[in-house]
N, C-alpha and C positions, 0 to 999 in steps of 0.2 A: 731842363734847367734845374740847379739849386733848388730854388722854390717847388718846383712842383716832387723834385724826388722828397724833399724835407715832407711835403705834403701827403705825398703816399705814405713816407716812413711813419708818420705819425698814425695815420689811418693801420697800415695795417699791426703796428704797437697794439693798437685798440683791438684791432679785431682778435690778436693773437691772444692777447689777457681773456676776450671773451669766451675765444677758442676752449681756452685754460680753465679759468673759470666753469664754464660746460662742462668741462673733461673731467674736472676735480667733483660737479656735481653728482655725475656719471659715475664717478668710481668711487665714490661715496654712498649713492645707493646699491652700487654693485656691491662691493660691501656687505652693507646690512642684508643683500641678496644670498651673499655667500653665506652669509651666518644661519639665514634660514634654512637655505639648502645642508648645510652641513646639519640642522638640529632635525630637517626635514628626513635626511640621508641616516642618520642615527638611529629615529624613529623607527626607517623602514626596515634597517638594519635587526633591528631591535626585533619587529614584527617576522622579521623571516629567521631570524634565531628561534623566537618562543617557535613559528611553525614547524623546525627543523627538529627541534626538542619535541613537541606534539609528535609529528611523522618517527622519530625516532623513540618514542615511547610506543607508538602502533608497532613498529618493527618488533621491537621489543616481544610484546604483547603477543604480537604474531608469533614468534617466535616461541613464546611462553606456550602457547596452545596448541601449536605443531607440535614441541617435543612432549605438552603431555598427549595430545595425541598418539605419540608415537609409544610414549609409553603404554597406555592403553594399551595400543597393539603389543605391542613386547610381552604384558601380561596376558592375553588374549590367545596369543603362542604359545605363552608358558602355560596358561590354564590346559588349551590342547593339549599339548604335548602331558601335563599332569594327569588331566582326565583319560588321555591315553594308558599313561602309566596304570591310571586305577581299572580301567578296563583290562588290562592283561593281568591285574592281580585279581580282577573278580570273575575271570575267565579260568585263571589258575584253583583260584577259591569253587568256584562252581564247578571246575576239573576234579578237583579234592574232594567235595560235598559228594560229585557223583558216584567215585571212588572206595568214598565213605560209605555213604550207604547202601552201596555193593557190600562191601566189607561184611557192615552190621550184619547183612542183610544172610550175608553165608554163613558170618556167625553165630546168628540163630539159628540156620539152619542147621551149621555143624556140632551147635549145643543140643538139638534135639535129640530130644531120648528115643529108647529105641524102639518105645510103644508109637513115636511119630513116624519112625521112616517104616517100622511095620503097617502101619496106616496110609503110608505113602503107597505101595506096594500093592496092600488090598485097595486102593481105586484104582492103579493103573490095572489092577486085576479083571473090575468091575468093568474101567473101560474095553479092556479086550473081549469080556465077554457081553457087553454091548454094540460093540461094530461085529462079533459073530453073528449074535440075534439081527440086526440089520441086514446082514448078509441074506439071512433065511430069508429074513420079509423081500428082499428086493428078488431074489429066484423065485418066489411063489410072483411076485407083481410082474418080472420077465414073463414069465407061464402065462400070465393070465392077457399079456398085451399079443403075446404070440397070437394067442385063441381070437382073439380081438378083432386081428388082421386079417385071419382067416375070413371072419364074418363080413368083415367088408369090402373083401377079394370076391367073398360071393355076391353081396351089394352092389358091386357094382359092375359085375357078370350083367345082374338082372336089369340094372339101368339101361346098362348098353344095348341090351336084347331091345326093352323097350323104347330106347332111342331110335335106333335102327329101323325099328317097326314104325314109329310115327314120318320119320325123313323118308320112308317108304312111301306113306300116306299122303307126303306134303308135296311128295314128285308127280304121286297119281292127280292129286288136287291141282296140283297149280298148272300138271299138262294139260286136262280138262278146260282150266280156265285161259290159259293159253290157247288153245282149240279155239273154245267159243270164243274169245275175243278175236280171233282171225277168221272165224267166220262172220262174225256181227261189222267187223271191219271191212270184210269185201263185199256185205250185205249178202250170201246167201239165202236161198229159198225167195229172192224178189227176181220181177225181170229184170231182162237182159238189158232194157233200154234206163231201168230205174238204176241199177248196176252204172252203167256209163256215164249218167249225170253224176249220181254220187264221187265218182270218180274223179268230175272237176270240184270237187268242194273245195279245196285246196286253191286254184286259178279263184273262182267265183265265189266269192265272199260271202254275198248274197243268199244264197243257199243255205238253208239254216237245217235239213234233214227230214228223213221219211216222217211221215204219222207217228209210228212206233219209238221215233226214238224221242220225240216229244212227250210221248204220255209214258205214265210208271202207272198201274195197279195192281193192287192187291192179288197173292196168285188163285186164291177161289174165285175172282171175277174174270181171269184172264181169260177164261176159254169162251164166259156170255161176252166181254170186250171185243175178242178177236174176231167172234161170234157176228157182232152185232155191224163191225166196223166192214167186214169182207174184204172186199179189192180195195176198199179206200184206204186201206193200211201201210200201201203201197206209193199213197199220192204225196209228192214229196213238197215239202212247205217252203218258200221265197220270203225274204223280204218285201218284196213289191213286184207287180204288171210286169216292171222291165225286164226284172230275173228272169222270170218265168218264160217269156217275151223269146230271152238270149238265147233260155236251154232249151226252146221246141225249136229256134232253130239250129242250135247245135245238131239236134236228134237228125233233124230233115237234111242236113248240108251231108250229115256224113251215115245217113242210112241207117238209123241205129233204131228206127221202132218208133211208139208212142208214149207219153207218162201223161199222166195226170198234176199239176202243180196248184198248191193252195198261196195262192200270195196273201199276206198278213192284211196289205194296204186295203184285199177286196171284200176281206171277212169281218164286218165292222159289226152288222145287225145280222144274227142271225136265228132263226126262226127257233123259236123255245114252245114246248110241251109242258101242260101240269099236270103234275106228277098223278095220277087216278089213287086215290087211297082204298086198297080193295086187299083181299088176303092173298099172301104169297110175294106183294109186291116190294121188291128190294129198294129203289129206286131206278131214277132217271140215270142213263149208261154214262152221260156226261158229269155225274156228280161223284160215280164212282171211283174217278179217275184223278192221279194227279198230276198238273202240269202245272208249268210258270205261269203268272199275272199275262204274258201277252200274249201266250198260245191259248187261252182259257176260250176266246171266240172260237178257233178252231177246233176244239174239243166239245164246243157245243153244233157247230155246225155238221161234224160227223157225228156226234153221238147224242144232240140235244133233242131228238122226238124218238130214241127211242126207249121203251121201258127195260128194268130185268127185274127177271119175276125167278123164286125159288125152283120151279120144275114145271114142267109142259102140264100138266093137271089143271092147276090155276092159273096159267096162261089160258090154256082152251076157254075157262069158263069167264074170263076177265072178257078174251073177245067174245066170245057170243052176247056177253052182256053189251058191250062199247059195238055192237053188229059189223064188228071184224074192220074197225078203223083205226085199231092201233099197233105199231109196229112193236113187238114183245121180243125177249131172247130170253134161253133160258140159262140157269150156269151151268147144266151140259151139252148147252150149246145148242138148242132146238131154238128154231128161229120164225117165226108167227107174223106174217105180211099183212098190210090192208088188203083185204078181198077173198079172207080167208085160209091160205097158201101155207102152208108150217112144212118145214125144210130142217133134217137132221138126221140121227144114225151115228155110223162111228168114223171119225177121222181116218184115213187114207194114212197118214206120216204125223211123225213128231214134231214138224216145223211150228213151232210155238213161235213167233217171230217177238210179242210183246214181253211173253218169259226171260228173251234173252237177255235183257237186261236184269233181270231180277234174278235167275240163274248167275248171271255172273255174281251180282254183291254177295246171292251165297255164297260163292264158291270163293271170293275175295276172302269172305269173314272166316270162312273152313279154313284156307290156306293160312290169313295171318295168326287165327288158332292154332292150328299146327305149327306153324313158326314159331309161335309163343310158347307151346308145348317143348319145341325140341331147345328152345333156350332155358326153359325150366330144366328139364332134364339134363342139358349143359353146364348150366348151375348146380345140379344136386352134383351133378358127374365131379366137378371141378369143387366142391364145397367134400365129397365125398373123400378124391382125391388129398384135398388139402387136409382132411381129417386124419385120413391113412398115412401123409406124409407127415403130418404132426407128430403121430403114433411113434410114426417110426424116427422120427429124431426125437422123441422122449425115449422110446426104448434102446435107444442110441446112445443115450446121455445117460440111463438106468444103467447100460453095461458100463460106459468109462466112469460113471460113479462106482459101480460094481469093481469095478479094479481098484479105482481111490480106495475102494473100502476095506481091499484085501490087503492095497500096502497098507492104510492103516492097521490092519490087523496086525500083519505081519512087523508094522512097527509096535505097535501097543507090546508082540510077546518080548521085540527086542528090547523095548524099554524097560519092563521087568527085570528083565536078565541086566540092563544096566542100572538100574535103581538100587541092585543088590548089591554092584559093584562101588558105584558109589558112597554107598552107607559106609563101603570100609575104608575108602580113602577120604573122607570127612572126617573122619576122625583122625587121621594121618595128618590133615593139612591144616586144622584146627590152629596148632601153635605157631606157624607159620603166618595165619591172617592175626593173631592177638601182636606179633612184632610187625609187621606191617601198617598196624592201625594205631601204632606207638609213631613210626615216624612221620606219618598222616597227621597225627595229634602236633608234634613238632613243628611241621611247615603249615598248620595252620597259625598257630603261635605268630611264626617269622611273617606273615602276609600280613596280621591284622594289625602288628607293629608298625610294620612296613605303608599299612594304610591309615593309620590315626595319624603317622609323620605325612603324607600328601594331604591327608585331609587339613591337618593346620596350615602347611603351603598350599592349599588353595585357598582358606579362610583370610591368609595375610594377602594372596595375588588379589583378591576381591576384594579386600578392604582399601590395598594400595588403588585398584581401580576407580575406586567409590570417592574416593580424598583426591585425586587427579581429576576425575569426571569435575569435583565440585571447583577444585582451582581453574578449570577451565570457563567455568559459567560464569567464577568471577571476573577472572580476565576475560570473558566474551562481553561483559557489564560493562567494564572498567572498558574496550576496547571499542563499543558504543558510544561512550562519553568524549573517547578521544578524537572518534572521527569527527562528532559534533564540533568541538574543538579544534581540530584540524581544517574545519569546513569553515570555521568562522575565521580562524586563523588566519585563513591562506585570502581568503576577499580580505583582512583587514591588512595585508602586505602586500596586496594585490593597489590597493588606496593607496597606501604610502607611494608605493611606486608609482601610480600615476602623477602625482604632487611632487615628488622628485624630477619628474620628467617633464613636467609644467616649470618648475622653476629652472631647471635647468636650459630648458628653453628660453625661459625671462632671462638667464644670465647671458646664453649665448647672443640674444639681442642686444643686450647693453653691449656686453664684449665687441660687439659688431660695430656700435656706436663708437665706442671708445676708437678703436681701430679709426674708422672714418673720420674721427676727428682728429686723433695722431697723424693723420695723413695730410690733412688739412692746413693741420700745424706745422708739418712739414713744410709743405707749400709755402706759407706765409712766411715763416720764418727763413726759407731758403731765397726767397724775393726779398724779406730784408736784409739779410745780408749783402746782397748784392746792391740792393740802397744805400747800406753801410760802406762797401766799399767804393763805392761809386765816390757818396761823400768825401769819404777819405781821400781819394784822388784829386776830387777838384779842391779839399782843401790843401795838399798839396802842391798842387798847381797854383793854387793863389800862392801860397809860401814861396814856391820857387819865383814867381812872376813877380813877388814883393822884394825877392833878395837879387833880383837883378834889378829892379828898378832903381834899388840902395846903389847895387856897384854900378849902374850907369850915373846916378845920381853923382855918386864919390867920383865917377871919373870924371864928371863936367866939372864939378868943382875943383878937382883937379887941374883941369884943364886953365880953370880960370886962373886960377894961383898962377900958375906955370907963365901964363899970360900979365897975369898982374906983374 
């Protein structure tokens, strides 16, 4: 109806003014928004020029310090390259100097008078007849080394002879002890059956060896030892019962005879004798002897009752006193029983069975004397030798000095004979070195020119360097400063820009607002319009419906008339 569009038109009139109103409030702080951002954008503007100005004052700067940099180098080049120069003028210069005083040096000698080079003359004189005199001494010293070698040719003829004669000695020696040791090894001079067991010494551990090779005595006692000991000399010693045990039956199984065996384990106590202290008396047989700490019971067992006494005289009288009850030996071997009995005379064979050992160590000690002998003698031989081979490369080296000596000779007369020559071409060549030492004089002139002018070009490259160095320190000061600057700079444009972009945010929201509202308004105002028109229509429509109401009105009246 009328009414109610009148109603809305009105309504939204209102809302549209307030719409409006908003909108104008909106962009009136938008506005004062922009103002800010533009004083804000100015600002930042502002802050990132002065940075730009900063950074390009560092460029700058940089800039400034590289090219003195480079200058530097450039002088640094040129100095080389200068210093070079002065080195091929002081290379020329010390060419010159050398030159020079050569020069000088012939020209003094070409100004010496003639009592000099007569003087020259008489020493190369002196020298020739000095390497003559040389000559003589070193023929008389040839002579004398000749003789020399003679003497030691016959030196060691003699060594040889006596070499010869000892390696003689030490063959005879050492086959002897070879001998006895291969006798002492297969046991000769014992039985056959005592032979057989020794035999297994090797298989039977056990087995520790005959009497004989247990004991060692002195050889003046050996013959009252062997003397005293008889057949027990023969009896071969065990470690214990069992050995002994093993080897009788060894003997029995395979027919090989009888032995006698001392086992250690059964010789514990065995019966001891005191000594009778009487004249003559050597001691008890067991104290003369020596053996190890654990054969020592079995050295008294066979030898411990009985006495040795110096010679059958005072044995006789020792028994008659003791009424013939003690068992005596004497050391040629007379032997004195209880019961009276003495048994002796002269050995049958040389089998000394307890010698053989003591025979050997001689014969060891002979041999490695002899041995030691013919390495002495190898040593003189070869110390001999070395001396005569000395000789003869000194008397080696006396003739090729003896040559040296003659070409020196032979040069010393040449040199006379050239000394002489020269005297008269010195004085020819005299006027020759005074123009020479003229243009000598000249080019040193031209060099030292040539060098006071590099030496001031290196005084200004060094100074240019010294004044660049110092503009670089300041511009390295001054480029400190800027970065500090630069550093504060760039945060305080850095700010700006954040605040720029804070507000511009703020604007873009209003602007948003605005928008929303323009659209708003849109709306409202496109709905009243069509309120607007609306009204317009129905008033309109009343109009026309009022103007025919008129002409139907006019017609009835009309009518009436007509009628009237």
């Amino acid at each position: 109806s009328e009414n109610h569009l009148n109603n809305r038109k009105a309504a939204l009139e209102e809302e549209i003014a307030g719409k409006e109103q908003e909108k104008q409030d909106i962009l009136t702080d938008k506005k004062d928004t922009d103002t800010q951002v533009q004083e804000i954008a100015e600002a930042a503007a502002k802050a990132k020029a002065d940075l730009e100005a900063i950074q390009n004052k560092i460029t700058e700067l940089n800039n400034n310090i590289e090219a003195g940099k480079n200058t530097i180098i450039g002088e640094l080049n040129q100095r080389a390259t200068i210093k070079s120069k002065m080195g091929r003028f002081d290379t020329m210069m010390e060419q010159i100097n050398i030159r020079k005083a050569e020069l000088n040096s012939r020209l003094l000698r070409a100004k010496s008078d003639e009592a000099a080079r007569e003087e020259t003359i008489k020493k190369l004189e002196e020298t020739f007849e000095t390497v003559t005199e040389e000559l003589r001494q070193m023929t008389e010293q040839e002579a004398a080394s000749e003789l020399e070698l003679g003497n030691i040719r016959e030196n060691l003829t003699g060594l040889d002879a006596k070499l010869r004669e000892t390696q003689n000695r030490f063959h005879q020696e050492q086959s002897k002890l070879e001998a006895l040791t291969n006798i002492t090894e297969r046991y000769d001079g014992y039985g056959g059956s005592v032979k057989k067991v020794m035999e297994q010494k090797e298989k039977e551990k056990g087995i520790i060896g005959v009497v004989a090779d247990i004991i060692q005595v002195e050889a003046k006692y050996e013959t009252a030892i062997e003397t005293a000991l008889g057949g027990n000399i023969q009896n071969i010693v065990t470690d214990n019962e069992e050995t002994a045990k093993h080897m009788i039956g060894f003997l029995k199984q395979n027919r090989l005879g009888r032995a006698t065996f001392l086992p250690l384990t059964s010789i514990t106590k065995p019966q001891e004798f005191k000594n009778p202290e009487e004249k003559g008396v050597i001691g008890m047989a067991d104290e003369l002897v020596n053996t190890e700490k654990e054969y020592r019971n079995v050295a008294k067992a066979m030898l411990g009752r009985i006495v040795v006494v110096d010679n059958v005289d005072n044995a006789v009288k020792i028994a008659r006193k003791f009424d013939y009850g003690i068992r005596m030996v004497t050391l040629e071997g007379e032997l004195l029983v209880p019961g009276g009995a003495i048994s002796g005379g002269a050995f049958k064979n040389n089998s000394n069975l307890l010698g053989r050992r003591r025979e050997m160590d001689e014969l060891e000690k002979k041999v490695k004397k002899l041995s030691d002998d013919i390495k002495t003698y190898n040593q003189k031989i070869e110390d001999t030798k070395s001396k005569r081979n000395k000789l003869r490369m000194d008397l080696e080296a006396l003739k090729t000095e003896m040559q040296r000596k003659s070409i020196e000779q032979n040069t010393a007369r040449l040199n006379i004979s050239q000394a002489r020559e020269r005297m008269e071409e010195e004085a020819e060549s005299a006027q020759s070195l005074k123009l020479e030492e003229q243009e000598i004089e000249t080019k040193i002139f031209e060099i030292r020119s040539s060098k006071e002018s590099i030496v001031q070009e290196l005084a200004a490259s060094e100074e240019l360097e010294k004044t660049t160095q110092e503009q670089i320190l300041v511009f390295q000061k001054e480029l400190e400063g800027c970065r500090l600057e630069e550093s504060e700079a760039s945060a305080h444009a850095g700010e700006w820009e954040v605040k720029v972009e804070k507000m511009r945010q703020a604007l873009d929201y209003k602007q948003a607002n605005v928008d929303r509202i323009g659209g708003e308004l849109e709306r409202a105002q496109a709905e009243l319009n069509e309120i607007l028109e609306a009204l317009t229509e129905n008033a309109q429509e009343v109009e026309r419906k009022k103007n025919n109401i008129l002409e139907i009105e006019k017609t009835i009246a009309a009518s009436h008339e007509n009628q009237d």
